[in-house]
C-alpha positions as CSV (number, residue, x, y, z in Angstrom):
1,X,90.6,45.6,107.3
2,X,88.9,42.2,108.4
3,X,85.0,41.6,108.5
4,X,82.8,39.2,108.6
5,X,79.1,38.9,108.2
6,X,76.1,37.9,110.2
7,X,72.3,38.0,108.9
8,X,70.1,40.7,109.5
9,X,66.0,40.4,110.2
10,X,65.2,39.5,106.3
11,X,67.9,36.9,105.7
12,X,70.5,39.5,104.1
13,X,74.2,39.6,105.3
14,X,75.3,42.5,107.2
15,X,79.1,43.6,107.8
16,X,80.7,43.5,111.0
17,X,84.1,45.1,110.8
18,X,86.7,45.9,113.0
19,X,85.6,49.4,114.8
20,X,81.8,48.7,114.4
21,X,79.5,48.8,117.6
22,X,78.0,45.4,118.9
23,X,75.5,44.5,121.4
24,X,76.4,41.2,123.8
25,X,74.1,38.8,123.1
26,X,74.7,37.3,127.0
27,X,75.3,38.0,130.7
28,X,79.0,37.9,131.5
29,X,79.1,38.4,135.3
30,X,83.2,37.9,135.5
31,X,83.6,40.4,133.1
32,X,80.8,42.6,135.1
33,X,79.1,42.7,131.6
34,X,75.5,42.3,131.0
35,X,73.3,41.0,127.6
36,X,72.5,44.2,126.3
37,X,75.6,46.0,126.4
38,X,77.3,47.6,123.9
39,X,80.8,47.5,122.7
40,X,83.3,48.2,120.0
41,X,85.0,45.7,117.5
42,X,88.8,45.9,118.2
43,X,89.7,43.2,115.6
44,X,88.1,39.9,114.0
45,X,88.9,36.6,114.5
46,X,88.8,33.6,111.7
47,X,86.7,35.3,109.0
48,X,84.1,36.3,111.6
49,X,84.1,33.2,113.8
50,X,85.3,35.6,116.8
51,X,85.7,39.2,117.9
52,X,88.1,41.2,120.3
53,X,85.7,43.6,121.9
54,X,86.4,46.5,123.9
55,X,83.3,47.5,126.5
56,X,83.6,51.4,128.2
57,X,81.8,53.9,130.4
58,X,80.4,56.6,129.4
59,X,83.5,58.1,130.8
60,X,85.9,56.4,128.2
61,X,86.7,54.2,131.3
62,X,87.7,50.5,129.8
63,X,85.8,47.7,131.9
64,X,86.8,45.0,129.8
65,X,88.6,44.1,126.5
66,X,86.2,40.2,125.9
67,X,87.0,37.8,123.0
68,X,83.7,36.5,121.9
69,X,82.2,34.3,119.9
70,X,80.4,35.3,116.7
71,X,77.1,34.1,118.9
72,X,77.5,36.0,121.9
73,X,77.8,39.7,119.9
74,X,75.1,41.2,117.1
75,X,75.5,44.3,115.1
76,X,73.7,47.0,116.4
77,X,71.4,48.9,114.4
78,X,70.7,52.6,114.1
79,X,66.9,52.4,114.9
80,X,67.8,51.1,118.2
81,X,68.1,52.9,121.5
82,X,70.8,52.5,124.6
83,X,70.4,52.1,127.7
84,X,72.7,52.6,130.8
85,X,73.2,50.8,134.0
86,X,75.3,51.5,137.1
87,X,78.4,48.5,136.5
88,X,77.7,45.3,138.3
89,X,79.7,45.1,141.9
């Protein structure tokens, strides 16, 4: 399986690997996606320098399958909380 790393609040590499959950970094109004939301890894690109990312509904409902650029996704973290929102029109 591919990962990659990114750093976490201290300095220290964290993992992202294919399945993991990420949180967009930015709006992506095409794509009806907003900074905030949170998808899951589908596969890694270059050693980390990308990721196919697959954002649902609570439903299970695909909105949209992105491929990102290690800047526009973070890992998210277990001490965080999620928040919905209706899907942009």
């Amino acid at each position: 399986m591919t990962q990659s790393y990114e750093a976490d609040s201290e300095g220290e590499p964290t993992v992202i690997r294919e399945l993991d959950e990420v949180v967009l970094t930015c709006d992506l109004p095409e794509q009806k996606l907003a900074a905030g939301d949170i998808g899951t890894v589908v596969l890694v690109h270059g050693e980390g320098r990308g990721y196919e990312v697959e954002f649902m509904t609570l439903d299970g409902e695909t909105i949209a399958v992105s491929t990102l650029r290690a800047d526009q996704v973070r890992q998210a973290h277990a001490d965080e909380i999620a928040h919905a929102r209706p899907i942009a029109s």
